[in-house]
C-alpha positions in Angstrom: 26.4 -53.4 37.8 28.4 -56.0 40.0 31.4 -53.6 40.0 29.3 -50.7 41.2 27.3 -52.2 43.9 31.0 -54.0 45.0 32.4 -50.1 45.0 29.6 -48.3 47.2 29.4 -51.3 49.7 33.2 -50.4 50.5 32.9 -47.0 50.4 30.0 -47.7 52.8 33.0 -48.1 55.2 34.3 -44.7 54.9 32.1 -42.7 57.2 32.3 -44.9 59.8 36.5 -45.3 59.6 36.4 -41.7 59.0 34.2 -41.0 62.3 37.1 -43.0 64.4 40.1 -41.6 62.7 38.1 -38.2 64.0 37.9 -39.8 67.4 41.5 -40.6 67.7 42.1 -36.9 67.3 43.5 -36.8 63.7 42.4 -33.4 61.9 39.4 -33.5 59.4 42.2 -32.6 56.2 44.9 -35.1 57.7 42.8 -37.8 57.0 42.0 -36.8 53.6 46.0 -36.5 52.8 46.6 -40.0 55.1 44.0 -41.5 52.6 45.0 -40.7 49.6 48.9 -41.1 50.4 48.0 -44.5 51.3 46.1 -45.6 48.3 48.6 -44.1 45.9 51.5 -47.0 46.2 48.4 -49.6 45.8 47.6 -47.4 42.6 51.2 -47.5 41.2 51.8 -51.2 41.4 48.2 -52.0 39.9 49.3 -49.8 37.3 52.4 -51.6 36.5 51.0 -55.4 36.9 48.5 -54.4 34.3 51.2 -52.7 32.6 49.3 -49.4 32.2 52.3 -47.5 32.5 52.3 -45.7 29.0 48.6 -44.6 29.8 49.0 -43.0 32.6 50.9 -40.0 30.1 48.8 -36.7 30.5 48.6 -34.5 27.4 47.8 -30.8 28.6 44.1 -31.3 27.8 43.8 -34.0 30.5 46.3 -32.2 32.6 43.8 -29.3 32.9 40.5 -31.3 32.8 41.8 -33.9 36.2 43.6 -31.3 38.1 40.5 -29.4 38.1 37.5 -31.9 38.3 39.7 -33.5 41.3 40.6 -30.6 43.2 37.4 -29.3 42.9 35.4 -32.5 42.2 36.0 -35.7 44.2 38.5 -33.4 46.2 35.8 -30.9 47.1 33.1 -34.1 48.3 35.5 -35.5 50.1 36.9 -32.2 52.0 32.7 -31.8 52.8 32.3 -35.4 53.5 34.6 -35.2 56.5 33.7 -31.7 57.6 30.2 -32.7 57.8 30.6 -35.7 59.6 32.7 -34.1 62.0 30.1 -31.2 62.6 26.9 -33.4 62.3 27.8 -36.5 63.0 28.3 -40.2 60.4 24.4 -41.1 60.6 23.1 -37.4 59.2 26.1 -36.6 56.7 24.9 -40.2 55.3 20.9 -39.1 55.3 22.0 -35.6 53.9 24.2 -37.5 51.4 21.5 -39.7 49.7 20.4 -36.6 47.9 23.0 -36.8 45.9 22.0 -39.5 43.3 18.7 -37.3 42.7 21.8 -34.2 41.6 23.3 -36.7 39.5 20.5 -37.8 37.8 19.2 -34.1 37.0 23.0 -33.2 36.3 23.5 -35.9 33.7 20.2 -34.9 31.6 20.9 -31.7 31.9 24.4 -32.0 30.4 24.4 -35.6 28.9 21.3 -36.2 28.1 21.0 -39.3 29.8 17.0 -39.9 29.9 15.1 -39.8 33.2 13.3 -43.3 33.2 10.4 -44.1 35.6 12.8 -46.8 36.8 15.5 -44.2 37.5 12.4 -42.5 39.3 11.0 -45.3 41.4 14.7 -46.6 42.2 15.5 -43.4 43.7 12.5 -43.0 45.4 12.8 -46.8 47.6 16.6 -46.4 47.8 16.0 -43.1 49.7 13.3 -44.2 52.0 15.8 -47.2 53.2 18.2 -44.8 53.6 16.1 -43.3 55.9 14.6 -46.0 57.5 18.5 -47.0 58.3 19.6 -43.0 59.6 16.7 -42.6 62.1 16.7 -45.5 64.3 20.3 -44.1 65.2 19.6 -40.3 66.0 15.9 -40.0 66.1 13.8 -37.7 64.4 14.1 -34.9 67.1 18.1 -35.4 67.3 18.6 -35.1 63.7 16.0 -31.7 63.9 19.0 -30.2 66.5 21.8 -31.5 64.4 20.8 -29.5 61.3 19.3 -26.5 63.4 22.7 -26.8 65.4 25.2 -26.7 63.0 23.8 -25.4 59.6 27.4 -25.2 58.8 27.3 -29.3 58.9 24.2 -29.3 56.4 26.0 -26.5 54.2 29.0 -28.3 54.2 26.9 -31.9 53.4 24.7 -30.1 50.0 27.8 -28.3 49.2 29.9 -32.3 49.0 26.6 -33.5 47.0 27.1 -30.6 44.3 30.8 -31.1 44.0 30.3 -35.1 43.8 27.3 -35.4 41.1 29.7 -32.9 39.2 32.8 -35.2 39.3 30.6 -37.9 38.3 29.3 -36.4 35.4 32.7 -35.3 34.5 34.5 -39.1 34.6 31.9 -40.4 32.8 33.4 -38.4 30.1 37.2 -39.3 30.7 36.8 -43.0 31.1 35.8 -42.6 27.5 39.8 -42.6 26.4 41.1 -43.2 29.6 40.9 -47.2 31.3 39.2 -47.0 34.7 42.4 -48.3 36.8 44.6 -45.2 34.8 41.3 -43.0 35.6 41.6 -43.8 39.2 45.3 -43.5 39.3 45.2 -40.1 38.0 42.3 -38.7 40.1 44.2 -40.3 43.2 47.4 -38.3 42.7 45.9 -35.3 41.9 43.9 -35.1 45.1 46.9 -36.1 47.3 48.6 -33.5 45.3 46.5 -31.0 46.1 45.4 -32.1 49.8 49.2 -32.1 51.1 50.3 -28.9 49.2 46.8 -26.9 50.6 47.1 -28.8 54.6 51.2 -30.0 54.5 52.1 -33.4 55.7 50.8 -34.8 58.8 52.6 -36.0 61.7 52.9 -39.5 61.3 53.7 -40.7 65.2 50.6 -42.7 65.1 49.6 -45.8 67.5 48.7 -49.1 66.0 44.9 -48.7 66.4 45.3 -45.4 64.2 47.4 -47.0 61.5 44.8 -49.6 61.0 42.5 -47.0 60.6 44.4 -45.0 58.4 45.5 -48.4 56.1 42.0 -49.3 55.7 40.7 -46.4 54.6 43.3 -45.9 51.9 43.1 -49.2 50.8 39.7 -51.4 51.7 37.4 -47.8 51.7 39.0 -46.3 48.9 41.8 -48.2 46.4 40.2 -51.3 45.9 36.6 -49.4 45.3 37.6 -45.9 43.6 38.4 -48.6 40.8 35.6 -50.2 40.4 33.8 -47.0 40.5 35.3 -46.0 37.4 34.6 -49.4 36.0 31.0 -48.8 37.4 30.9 -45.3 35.5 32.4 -46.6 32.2 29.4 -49.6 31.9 26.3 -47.7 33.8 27.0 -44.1 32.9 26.8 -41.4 35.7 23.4 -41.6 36.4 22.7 -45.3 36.9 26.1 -45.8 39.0 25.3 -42.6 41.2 21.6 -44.3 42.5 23.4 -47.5 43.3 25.7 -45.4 45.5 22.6 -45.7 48.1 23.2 -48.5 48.7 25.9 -47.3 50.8 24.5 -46.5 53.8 23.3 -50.2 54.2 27.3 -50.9 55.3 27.6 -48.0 56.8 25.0 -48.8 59.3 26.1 -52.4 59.6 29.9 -51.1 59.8 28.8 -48.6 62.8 26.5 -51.1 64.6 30.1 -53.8 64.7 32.1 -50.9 65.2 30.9 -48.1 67.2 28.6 -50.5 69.2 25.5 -48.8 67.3 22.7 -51.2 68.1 20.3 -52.5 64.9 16.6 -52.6 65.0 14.1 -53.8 63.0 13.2 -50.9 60.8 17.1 -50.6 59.6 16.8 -54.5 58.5 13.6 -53.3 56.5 15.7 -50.0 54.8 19.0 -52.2 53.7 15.8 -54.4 52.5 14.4 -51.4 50.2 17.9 -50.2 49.5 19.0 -53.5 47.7 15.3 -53.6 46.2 16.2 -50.2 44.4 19.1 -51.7 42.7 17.2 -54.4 41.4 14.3 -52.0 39.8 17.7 -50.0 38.8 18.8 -53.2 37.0 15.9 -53.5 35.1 16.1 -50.1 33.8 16.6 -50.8 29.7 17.6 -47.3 29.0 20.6 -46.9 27.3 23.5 -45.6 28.7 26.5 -43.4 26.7 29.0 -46.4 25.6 33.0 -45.3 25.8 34.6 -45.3 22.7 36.6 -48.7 21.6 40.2 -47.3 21.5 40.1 -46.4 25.4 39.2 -50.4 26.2 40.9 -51.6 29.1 42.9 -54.3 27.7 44.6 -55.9 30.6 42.6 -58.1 33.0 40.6 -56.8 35.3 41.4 -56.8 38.6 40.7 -59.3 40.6 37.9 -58.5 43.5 39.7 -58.5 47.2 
């Protein structure tokens, strides 16, 4: 659980360095390729401290099965992610995005068979309220009715990023079964930057300071360090568990935006982060079992340590 909830708070970063890599004028795929071709080096050398090396070999059934659930996967969410935020706006991409864990929960019964507890239930019903509770305050009810009515395009993109992430999920879940989570994340990685510079070609890379910072962090902080533990997260709290503590996400990104963009916190978003880490708790106490990987595909080397 620990390596979940450590995951979505720093991917709770992501909108928010995403929304100023957008306002320093770097295009929506750019940032995708920057991200990824920053996180790859921090990949590789995790992969040989740990010496993983020999499990990063692909045989053509994983070959097939990564290139596609990445490219059309986590590729796909994070090619919407940024498309929606850039048409709608961090605060209602994040709202919109919350509906995700309810995909993933019906995706992974559907498919997995993973049972659909009244804790799962009652989780995802607080965790989305405080998500609410933390989007309003920022747009308003009547500014978040003109985003969507002004840029369906923005919502489209945002449902279409939910489908393609509670798939991905659902499809990792399965692959961390023979593959270690850090070897997992490796792979997925590569494949995306793969794809991402072969479909949009290399960005210029005459950036200023300010935009490197940006760029460095959300390679590594937003996206190395917790795309990790994610697969971790997966691996011990199958799809459906790990998916509802994703909401908890929006709890940093609202913090991250209010230190960084100058957003100013009220009351109400103090009560939603409030119900959001309530919903993990009542996810924690959730006794259902979850699928267990099989023992050959144990990560054997230490685990990394937290930064």
């Amino acid at each position: 659980m620990i390596q979940m909830v450590t995951a979505t708070l720093l991917f709770g970063l992501g909108p928010v360095l995403l929304r100023m890599g957008l306002n320093e004028g770097i295009r929506p795929e750019h940032l995708m390729v920057l991200r990824m071709l920053v996180a790859l080096p921090f990949f590789a050398a995790a992969v040989l401290f740990f010496r993983q090396l020999k499990s990063t070999a692909l045989s053509m059934r994983d070959f097939v099965f990564v290139s596609v659930v990445s490219v059309a996967g986590m590729g796909g969410a994070m090619f919407c992610l940024i498309h929606s935020i850039n048409l709608l706006g961090a605060s209602l991409a994040t709202l919109l995005g919350a509906v995700s864990p309810a995909i993933t929960v019906l995706m992974a019964w559907g498919l997995r068979r993973s049972p659909i507890t009244s804790l799962k239930v009652v989780s995802l019903a607080v965790s989305f309220a405080g998500v609410v509770l933390l989007i309003l305050p920022v747009s308003g009810l009547g500014h978040l009715g003109a985003a969507v009515a002004g840029s369906m395009a923005g919502v489209g993109y945002a449902m279409l990023g939910n489908l393609c992430s509670s798939a991905s999920m659902i499809a990792y879940e399965k692959y961390v079964e023979r593959k270690s989570p850090l070897v997992a994340a490796f792979h997925v990685t590569a494949f995306m930057f793969i794809y991402a510079g072969a479909l949009y070609g290399m960005p210029p890379m005459a950036f200023g300071l300010k935009t490197w910072v940006i760029i460095l962090l959300l390679g590594s902080v937003a996206w190395f360090v917790p795309f990790m533990l994610f697969f971790h997260g997966i691996r011990a709290l199958g799809a459906s568990k790990a998916a509802l503590v994703q909401n908890s996400g929006p709890a940093v990104t609202v913090l991250a935006a209010g230190f960084l963009l100058n957003e100013r916190l009220v009351l109400a978003q103090f009560i939603g982060m409030a119900l959001v880490l309530s919903s993990v708790y009542i996810l924690k106490r959730d006794s259902a079992p979850t699928p267990q990987p099989d023992g050959n595909a144990a990560f054997e080397s230490p685990a990394l340590p937290h930064e």
